[in-house]
PyMOL Python script that loads the backbone (N, CA, C, O; Angstrom):
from pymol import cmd

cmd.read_pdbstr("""\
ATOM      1  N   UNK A   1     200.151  35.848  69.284  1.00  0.00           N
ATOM      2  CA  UNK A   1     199.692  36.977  68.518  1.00  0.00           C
ATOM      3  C   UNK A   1     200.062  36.739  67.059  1.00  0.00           C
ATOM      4  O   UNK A   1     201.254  36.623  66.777  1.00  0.00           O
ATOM      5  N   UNK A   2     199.312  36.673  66.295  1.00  0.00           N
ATOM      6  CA  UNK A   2     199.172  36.696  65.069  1.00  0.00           C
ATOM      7  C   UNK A   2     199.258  38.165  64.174  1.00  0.00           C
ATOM      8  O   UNK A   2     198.730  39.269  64.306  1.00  0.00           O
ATOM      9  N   UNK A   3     200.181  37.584  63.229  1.00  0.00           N
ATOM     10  CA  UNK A   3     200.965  38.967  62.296  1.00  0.00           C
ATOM     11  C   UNK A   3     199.319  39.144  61.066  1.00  0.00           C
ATOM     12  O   UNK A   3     198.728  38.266  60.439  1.00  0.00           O
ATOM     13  N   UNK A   4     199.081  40.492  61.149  1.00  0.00           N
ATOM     14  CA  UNK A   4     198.055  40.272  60.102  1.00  0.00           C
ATOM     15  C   UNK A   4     198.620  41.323  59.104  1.00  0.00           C
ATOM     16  O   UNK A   4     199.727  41.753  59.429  1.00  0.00           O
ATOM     17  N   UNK A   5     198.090  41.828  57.950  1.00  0.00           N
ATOM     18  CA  UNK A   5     198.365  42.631  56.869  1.00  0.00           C
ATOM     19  C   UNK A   5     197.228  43.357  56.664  1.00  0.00           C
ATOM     20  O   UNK A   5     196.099  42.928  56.425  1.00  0.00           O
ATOM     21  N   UNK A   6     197.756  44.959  56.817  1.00  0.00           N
ATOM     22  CA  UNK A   6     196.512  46.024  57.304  1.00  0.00           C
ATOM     23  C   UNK A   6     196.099  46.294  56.647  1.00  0.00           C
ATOM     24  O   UNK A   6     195.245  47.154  56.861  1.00  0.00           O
ATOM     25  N   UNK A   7     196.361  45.702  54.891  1.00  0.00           N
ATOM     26  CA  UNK A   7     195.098  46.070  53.603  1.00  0.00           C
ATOM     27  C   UNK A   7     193.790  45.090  54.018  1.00  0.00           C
ATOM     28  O   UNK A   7     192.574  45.162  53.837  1.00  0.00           O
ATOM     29  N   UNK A   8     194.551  44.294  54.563  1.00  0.00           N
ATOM     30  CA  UNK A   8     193.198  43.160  54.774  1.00  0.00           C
ATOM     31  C   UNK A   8     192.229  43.490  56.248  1.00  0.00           C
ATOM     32  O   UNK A   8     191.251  42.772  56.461  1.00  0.00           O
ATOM     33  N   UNK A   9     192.496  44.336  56.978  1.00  0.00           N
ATOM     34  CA  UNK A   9     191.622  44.360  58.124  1.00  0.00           C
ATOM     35  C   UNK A   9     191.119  46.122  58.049  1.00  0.00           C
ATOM     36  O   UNK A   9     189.973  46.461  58.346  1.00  0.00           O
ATOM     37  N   UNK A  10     191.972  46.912  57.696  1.00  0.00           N
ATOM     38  CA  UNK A  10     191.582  48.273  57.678  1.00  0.00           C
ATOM     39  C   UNK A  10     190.327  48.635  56.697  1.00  0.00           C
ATOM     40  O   UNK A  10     189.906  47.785  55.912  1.00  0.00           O
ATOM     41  N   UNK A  11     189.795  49.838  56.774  1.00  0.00           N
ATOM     42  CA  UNK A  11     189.898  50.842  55.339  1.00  0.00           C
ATOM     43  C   UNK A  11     190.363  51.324  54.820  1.00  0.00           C
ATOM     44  O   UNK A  11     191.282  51.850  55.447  1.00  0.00           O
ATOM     45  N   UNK A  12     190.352  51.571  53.827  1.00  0.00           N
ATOM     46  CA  UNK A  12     191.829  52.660  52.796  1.00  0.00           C
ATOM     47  C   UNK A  12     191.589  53.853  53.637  1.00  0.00           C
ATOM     48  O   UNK A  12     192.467  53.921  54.498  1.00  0.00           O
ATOM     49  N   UNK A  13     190.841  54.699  53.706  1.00  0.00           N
ATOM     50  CA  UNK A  13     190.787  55.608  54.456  1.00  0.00           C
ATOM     51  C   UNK A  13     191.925  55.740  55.634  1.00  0.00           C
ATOM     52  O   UNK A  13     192.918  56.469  55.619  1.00  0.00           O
ATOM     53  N   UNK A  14     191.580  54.999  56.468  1.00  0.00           N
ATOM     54  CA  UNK A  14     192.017  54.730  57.828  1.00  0.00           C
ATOM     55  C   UNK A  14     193.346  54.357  57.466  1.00  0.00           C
ATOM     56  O   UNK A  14     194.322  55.027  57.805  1.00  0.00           O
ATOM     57  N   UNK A  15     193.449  52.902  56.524  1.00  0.00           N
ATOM     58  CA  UNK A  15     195.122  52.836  56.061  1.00  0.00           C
ATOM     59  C   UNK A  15     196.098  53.624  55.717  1.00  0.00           C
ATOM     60  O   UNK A  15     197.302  53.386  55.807  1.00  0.00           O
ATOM     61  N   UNK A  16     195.303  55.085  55.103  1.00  0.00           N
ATOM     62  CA  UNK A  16     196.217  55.885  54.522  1.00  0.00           C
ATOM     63  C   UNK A  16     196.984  56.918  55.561  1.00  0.00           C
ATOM     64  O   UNK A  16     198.103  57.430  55.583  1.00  0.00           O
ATOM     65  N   UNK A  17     195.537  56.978  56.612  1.00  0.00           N
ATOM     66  CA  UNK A  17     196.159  57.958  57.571  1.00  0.00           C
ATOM     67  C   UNK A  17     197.286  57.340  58.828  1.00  0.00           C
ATOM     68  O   UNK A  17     198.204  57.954  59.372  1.00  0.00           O
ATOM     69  N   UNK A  18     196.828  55.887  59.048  1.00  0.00           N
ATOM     70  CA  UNK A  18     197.595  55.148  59.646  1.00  0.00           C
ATOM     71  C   UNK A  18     199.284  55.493  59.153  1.00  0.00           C
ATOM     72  O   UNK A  18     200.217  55.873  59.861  1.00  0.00           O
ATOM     73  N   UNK A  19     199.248  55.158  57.474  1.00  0.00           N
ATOM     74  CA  UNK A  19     200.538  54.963  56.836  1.00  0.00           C
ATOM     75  C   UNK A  19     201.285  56.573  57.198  1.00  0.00           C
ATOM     76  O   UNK A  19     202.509  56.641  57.303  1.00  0.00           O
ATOM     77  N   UNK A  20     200.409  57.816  57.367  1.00  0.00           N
ATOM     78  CA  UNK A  20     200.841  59.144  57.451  1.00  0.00           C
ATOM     79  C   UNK A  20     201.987  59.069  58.685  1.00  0.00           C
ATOM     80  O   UNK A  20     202.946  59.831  58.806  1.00  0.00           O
ATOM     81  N   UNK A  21     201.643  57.988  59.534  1.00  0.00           N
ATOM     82  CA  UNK A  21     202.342  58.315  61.196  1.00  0.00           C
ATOM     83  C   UNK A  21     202.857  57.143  61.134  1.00  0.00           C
ATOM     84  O   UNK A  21     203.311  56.850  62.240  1.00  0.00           O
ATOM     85  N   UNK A  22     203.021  56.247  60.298  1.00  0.00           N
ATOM     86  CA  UNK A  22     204.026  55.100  60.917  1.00  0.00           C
ATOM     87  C   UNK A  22     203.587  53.957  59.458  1.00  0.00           C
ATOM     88  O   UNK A  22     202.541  53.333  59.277  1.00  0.00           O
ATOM     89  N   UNK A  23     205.251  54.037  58.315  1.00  0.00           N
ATOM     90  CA  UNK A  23     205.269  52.723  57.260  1.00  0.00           C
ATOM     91  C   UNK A  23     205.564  51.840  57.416  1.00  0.00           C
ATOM     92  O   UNK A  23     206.362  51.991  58.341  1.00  0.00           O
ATOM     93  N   UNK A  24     205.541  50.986  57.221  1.00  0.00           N
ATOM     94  CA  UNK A  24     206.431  49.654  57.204  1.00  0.00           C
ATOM     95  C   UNK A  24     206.585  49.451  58.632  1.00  0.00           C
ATOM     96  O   UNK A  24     207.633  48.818  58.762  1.00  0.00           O
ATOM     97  N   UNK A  25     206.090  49.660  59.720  1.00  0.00           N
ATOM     98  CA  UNK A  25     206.019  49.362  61.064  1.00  0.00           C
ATOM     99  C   UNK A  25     205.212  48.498  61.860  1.00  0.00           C
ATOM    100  O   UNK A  25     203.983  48.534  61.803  1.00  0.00           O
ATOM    101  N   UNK A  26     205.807  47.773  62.552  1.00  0.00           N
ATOM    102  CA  UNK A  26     204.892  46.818  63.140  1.00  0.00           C
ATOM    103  C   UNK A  26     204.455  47.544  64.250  1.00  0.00           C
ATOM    104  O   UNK A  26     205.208  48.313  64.847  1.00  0.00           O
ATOM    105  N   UNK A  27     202.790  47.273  64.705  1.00  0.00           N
ATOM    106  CA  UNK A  27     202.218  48.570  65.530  1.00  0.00           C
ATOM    107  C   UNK A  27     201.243  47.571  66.059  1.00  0.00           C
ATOM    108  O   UNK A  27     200.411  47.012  65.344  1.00  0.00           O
ATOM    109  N   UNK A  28     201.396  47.345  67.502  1.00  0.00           N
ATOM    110  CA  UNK A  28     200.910  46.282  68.180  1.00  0.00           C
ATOM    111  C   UNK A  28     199.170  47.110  68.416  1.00  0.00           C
ATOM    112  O   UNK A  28     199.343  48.327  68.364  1.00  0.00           O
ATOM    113  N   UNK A  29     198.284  46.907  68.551  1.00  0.00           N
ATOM    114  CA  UNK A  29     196.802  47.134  68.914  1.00  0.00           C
ATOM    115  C   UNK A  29     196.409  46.737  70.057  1.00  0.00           C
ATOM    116  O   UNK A  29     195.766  45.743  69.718  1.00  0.00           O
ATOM    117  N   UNK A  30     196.335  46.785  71.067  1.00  0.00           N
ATOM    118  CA  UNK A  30     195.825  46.178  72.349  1.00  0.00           C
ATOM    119  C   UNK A  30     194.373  46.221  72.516  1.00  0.00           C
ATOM    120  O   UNK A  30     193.689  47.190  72.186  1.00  0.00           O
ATOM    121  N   UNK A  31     193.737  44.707  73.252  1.00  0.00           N
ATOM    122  CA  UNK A  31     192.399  44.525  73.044  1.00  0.00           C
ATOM    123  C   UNK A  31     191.521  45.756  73.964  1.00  0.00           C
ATOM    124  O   UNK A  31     192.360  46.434  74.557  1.00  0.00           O
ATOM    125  N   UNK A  32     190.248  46.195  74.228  1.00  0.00           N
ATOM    126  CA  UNK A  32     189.833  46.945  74.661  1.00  0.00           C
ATOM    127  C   UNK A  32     189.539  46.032  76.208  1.00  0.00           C
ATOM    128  O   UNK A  32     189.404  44.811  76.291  1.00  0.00           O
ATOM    129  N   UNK A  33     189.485  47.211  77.547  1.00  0.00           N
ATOM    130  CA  UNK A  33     189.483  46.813  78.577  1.00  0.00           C
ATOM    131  C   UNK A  33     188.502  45.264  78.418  1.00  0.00           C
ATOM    132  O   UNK A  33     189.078  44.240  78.051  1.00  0.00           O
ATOM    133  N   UNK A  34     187.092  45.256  78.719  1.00  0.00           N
ATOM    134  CA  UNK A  34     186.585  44.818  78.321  1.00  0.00           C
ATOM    135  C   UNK A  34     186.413  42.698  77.882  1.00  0.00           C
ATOM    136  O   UNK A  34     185.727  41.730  78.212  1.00  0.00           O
ATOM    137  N   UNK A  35     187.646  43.076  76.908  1.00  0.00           N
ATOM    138  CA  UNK A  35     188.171  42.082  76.088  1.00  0.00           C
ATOM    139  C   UNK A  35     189.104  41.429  76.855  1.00  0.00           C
ATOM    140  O   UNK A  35     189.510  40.605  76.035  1.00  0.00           O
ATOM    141  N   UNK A  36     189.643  41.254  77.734  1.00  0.00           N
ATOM    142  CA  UNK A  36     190.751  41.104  78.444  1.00  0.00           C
ATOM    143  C   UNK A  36     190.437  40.280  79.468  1.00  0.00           C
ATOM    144  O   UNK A  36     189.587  40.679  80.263  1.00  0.00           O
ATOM    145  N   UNK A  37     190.969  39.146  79.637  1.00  0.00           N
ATOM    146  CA  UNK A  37     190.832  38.094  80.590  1.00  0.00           C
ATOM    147  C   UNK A  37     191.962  38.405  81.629  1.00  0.00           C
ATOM    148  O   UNK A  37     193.135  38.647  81.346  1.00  0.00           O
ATOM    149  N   UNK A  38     191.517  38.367  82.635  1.00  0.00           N
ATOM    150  CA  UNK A  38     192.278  38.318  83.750  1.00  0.00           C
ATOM    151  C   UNK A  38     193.425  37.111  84.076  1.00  0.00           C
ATOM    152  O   UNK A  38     193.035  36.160  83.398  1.00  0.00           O
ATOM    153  N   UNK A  39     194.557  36.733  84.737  1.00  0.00           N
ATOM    154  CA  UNK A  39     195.448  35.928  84.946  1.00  0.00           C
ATOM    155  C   UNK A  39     195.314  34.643  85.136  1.00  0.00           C
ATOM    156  O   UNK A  39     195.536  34.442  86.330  1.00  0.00           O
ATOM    157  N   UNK A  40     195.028  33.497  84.508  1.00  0.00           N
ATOM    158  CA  UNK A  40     194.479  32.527  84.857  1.00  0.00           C
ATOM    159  C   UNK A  40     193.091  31.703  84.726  1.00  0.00           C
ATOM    160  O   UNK A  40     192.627  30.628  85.107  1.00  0.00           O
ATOM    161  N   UNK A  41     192.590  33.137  83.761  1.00  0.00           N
ATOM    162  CA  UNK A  41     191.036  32.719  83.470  1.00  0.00           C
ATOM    163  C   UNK A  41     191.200  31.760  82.165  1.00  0.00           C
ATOM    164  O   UNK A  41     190.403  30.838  82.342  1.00  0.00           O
ATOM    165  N   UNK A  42     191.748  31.610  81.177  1.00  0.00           N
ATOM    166  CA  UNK A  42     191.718  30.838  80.025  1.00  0.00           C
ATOM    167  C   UNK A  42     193.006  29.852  80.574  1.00  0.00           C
ATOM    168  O   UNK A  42     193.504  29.119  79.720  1.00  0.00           O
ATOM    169  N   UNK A  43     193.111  29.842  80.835  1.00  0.00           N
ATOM    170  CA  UNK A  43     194.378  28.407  80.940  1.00  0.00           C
ATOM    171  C   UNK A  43     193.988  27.578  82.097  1.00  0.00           C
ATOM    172  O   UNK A  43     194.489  26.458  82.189  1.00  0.00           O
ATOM    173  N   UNK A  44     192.729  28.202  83.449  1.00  0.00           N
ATOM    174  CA  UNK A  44     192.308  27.513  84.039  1.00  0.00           C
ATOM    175  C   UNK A  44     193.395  27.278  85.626  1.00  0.00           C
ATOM    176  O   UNK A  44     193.152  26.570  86.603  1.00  0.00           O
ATOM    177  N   UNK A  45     194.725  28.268  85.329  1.00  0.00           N
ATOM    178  CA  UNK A  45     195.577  28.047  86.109  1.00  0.00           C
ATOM    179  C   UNK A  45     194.891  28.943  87.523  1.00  0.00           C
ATOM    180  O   UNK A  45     195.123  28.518  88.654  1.00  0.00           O
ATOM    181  N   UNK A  46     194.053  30.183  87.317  1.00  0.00           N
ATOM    182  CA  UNK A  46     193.871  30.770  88.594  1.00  0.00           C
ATOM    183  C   UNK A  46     192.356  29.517  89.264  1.00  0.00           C
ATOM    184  O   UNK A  46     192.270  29.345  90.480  1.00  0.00           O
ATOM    185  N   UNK A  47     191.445  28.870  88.400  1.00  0.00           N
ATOM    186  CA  UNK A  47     190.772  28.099  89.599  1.00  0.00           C
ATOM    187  C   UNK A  47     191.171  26.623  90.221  1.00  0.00           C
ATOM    188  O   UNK A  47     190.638  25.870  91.037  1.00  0.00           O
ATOM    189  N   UNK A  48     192.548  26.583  89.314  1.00  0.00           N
ATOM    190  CA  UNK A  48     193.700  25.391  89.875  1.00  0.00           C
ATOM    191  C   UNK A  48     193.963  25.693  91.382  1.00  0.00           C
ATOM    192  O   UNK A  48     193.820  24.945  92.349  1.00  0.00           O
ATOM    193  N   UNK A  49     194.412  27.064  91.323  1.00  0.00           N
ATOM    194  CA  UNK A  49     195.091  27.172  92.431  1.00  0.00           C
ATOM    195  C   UNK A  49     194.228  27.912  93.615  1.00  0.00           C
ATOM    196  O   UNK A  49     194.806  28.032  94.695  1.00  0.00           O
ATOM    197  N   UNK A  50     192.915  28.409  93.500  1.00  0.00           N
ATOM    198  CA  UNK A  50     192.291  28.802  94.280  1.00  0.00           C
ATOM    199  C   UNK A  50     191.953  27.478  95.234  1.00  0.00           C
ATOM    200  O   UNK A  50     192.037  27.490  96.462  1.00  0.00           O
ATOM    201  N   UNK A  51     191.456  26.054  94.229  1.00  0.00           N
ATOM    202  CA  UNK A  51     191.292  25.154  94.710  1.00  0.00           C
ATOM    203  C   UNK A  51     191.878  24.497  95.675  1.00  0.00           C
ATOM    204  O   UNK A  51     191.328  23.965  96.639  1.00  0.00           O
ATOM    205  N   UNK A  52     193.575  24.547  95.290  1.00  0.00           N
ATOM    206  CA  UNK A  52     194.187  23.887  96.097  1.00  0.00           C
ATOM    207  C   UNK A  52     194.648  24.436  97.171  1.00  0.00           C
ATOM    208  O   UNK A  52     195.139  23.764  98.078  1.00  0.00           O
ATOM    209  N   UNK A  53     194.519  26.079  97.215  1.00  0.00           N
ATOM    210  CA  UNK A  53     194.368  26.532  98.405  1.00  0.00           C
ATOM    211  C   UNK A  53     193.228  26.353  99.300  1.00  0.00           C
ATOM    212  O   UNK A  53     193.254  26.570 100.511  1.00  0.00           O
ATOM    213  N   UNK A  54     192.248  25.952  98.639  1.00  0.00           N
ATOM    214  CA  UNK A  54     191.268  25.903  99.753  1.00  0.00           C
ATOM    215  C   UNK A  54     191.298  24.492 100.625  1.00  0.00           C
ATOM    216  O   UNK A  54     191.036  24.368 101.821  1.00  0.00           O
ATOM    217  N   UNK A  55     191.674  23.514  99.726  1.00  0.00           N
ATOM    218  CA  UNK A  55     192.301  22.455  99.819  1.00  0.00           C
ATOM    219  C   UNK A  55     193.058  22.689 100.986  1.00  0.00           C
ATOM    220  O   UNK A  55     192.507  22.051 101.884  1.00  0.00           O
ATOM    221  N   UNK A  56     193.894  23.193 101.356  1.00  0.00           N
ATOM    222  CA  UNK A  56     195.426  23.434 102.449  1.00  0.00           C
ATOM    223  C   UNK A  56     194.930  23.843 103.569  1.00  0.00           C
ATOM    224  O   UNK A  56     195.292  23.646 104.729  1.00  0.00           O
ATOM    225  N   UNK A  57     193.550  24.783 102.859  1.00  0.00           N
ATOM    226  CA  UNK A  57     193.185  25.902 104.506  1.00  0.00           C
ATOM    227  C   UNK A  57     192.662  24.550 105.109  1.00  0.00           C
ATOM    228  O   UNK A  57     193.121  24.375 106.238  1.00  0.00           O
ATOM    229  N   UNK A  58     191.879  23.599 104.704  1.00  0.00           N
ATOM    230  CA  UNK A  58     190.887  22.799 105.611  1.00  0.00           C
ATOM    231  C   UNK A  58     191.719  21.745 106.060  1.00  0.00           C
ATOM    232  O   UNK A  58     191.497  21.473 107.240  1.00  0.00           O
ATOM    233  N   UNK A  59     192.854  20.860 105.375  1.00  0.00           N
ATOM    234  CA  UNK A  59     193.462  20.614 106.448  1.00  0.00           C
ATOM    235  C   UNK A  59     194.047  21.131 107.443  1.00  0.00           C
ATOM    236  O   UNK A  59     193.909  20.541 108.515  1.00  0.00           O
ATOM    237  N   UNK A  60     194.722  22.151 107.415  1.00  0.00           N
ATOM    238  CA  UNK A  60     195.118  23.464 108.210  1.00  0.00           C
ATOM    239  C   UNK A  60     194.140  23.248 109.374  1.00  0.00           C
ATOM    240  O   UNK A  60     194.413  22.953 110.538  1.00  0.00           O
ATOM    241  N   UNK A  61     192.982  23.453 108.827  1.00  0.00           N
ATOM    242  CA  UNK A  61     192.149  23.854 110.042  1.00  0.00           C
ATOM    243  C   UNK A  61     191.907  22.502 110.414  1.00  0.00           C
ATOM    244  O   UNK A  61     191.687  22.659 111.615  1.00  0.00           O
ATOM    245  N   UNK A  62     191.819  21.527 110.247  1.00  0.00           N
ATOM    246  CA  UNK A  62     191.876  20.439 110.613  1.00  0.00           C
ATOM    247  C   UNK A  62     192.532  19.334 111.702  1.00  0.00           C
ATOM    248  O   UNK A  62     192.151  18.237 112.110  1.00  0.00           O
ATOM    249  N   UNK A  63     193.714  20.178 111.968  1.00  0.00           N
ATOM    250  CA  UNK A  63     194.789  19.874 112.535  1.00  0.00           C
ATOM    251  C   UNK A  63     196.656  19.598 111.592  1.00  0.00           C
ATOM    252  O   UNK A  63     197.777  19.670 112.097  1.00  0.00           O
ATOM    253  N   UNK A  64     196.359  19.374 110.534  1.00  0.00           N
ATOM    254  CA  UNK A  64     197.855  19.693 109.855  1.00  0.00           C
ATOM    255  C   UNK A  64     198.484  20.405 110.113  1.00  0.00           C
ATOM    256  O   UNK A  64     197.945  21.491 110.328  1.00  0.00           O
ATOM    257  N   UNK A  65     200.315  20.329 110.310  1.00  0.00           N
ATOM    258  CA  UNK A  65     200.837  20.919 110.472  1.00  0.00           C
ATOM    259  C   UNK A  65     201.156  22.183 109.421  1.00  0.00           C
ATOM    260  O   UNK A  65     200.532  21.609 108.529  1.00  0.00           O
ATOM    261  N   UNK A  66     201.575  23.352 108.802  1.00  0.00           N
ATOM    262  CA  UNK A  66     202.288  23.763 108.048  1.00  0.00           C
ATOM    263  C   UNK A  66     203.353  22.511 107.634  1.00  0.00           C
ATOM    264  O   UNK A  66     203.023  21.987 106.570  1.00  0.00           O
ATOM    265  N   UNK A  67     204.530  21.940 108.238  1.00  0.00           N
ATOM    266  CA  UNK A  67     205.629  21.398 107.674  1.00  0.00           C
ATOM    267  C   UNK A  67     204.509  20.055 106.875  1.00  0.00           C
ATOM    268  O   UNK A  67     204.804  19.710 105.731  1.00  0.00           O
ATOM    269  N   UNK A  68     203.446  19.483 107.479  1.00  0.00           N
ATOM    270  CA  UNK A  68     203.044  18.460 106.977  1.00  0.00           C
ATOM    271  C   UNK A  68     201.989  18.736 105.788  1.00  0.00           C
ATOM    272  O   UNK A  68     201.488  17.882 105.057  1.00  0.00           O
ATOM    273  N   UNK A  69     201.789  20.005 105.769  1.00  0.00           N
ATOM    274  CA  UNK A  69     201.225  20.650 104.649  1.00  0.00           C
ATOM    275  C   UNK A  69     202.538  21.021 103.336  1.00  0.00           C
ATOM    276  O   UNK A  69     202.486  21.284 102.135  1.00  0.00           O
ATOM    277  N   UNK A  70     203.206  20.926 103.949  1.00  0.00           N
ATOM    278  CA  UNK A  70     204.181  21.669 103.172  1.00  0.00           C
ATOM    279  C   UNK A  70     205.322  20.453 102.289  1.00  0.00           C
ATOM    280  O   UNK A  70     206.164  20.757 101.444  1.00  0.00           O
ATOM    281  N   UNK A  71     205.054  19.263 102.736  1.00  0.00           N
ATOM    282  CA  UNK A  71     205.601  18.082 102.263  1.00  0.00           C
ATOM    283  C   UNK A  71     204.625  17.649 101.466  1.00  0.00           C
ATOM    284  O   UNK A  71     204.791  17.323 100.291  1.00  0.00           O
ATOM    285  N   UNK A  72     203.345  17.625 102.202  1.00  0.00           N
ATOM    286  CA  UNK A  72     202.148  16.791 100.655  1.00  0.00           C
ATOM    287  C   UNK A  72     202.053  17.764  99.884  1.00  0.00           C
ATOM    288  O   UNK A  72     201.439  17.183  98.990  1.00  0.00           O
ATOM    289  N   UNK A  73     202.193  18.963  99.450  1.00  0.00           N
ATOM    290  CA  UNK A  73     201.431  19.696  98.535  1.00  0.00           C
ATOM    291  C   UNK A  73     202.913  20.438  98.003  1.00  0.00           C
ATOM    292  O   UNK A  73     202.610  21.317  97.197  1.00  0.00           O
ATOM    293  N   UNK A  74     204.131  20.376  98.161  1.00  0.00           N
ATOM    294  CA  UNK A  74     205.620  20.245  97.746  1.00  0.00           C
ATOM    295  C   UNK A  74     205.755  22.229  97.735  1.00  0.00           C
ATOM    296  O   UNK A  74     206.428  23.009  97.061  1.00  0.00           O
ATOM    297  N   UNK A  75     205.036  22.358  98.520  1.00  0.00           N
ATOM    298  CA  UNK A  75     205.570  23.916  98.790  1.00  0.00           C
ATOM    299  C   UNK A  75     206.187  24.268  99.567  1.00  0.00           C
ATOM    300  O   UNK A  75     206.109  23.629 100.617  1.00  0.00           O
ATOM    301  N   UNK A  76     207.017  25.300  99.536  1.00  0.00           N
ATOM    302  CA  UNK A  76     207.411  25.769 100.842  1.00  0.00           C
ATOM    303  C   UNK A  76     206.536  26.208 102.057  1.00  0.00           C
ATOM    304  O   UNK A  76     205.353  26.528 101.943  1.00  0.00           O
ATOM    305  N   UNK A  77     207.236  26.192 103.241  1.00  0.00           N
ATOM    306  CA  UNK A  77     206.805  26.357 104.500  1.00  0.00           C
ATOM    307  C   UNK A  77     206.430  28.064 104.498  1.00  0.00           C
ATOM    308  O   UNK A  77     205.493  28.412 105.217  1.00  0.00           O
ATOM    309  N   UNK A  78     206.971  28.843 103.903  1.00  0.00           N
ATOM    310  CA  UNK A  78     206.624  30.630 103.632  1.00  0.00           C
ATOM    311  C   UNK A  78     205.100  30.499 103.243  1.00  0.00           C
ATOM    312  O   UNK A  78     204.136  30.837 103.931  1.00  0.00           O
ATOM    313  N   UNK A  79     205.098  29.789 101.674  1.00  0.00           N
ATOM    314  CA  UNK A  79     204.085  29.702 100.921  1.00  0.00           C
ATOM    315  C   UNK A  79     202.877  28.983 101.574  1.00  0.00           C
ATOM    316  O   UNK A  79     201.711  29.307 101.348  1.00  0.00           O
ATOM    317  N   UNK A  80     203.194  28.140 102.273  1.00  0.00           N
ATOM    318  CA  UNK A  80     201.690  27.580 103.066  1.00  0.00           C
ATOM    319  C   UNK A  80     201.398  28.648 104.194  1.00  0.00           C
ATOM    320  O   UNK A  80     200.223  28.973 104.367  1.00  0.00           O
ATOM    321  N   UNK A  81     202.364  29.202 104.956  1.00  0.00           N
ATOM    322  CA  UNK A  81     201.724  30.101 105.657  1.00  0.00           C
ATOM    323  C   UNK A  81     201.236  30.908 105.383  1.00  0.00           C
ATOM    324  O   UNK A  81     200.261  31.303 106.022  1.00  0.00           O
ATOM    325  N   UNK A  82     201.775  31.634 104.109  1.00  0.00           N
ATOM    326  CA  UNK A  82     200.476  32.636 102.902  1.00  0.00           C
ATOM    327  C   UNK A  82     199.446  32.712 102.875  1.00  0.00           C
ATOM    328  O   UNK A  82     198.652  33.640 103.031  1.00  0.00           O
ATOM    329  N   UNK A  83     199.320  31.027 102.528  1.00  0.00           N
ATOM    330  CA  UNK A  83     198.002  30.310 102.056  1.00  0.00           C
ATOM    331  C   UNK A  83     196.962  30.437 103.428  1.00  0.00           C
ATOM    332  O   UNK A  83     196.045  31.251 103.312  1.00  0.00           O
ATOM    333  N   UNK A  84     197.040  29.857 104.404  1.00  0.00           N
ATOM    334  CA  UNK A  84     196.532  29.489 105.483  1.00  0.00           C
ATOM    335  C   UNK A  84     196.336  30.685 106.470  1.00  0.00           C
ATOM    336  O   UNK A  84     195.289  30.978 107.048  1.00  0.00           O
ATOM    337  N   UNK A  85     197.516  31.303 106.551  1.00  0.00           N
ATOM    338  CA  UNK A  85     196.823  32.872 107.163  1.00  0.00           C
ATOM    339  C   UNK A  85     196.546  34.267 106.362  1.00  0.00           C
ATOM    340  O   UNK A  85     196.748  35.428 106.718  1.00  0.00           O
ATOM    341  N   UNK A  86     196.033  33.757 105.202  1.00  0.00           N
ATOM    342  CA  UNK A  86     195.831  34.818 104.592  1.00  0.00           C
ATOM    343  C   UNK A  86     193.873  34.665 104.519  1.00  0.00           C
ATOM    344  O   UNK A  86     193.194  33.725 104.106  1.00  0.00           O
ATOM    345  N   UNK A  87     193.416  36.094 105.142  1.00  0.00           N
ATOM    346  CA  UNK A  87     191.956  35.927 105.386  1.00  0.00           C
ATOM    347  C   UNK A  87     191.294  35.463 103.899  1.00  0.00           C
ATOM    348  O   UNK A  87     190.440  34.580 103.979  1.00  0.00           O
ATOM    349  N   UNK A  88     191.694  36.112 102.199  1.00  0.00           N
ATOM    350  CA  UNK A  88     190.989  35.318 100.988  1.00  0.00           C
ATOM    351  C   UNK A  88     191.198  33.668 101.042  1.00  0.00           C
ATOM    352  O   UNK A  88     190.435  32.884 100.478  1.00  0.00           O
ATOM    353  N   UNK A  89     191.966  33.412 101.554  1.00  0.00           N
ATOM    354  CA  UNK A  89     191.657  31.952 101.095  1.00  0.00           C
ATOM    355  C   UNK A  89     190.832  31.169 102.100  1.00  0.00           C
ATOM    356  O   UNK A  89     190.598  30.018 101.732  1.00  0.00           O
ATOM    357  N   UNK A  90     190.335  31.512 103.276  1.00  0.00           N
ATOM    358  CA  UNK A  90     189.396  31.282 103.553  1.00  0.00           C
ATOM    359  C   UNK A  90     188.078  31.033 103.528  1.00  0.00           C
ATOM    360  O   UNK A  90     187.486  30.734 104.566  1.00  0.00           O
TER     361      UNK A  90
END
""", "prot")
cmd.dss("prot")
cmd.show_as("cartoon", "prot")
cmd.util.cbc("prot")
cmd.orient("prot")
């Protein structure tokens, strides 16, 4: 998040009434619903891991064990059973 300076993005108008309820304050703005990427959408980390769950279910279903799932893909034995009996990652 980038610090900006509110002569430069406001109106005087708006600046003045802003300044009425809060000077010299840093006053965070949050983007509108809308604007807002969900967990994993810009860094690419949520279709990382959708992948490699789907990845797990088909050996799973394949015949892999959990423990032998759980050594190639360095997760725990909890976390693959998550993965594998949980009906979304199917």
């Amino acid at each position: 998040m980038k610090y900006k300076n509110a002569e430069a993005i406001f109106p005087k108008e708006l600046l003045i009434e802003i300044q009425r309820h809060a000077q010299g304050e840093i006053i965070y703005i949050p983007k509108t619903k809308g604007a807002r990427k969900k967990w994993g959408e810009e860094s690419g980390n949520k279709a990382y891991l959708k992948n490699r769950n789907k990845k797990i279910c088909k050996k799973f279903e394949i015949g892999l064990s959990v423990d032998e799932l759980s050594e190639e893909f360095y997760l725990s034995v909890d976390s693959i059973k998550k993965i594998v009996y949980t009906r979304k990652n199917r």
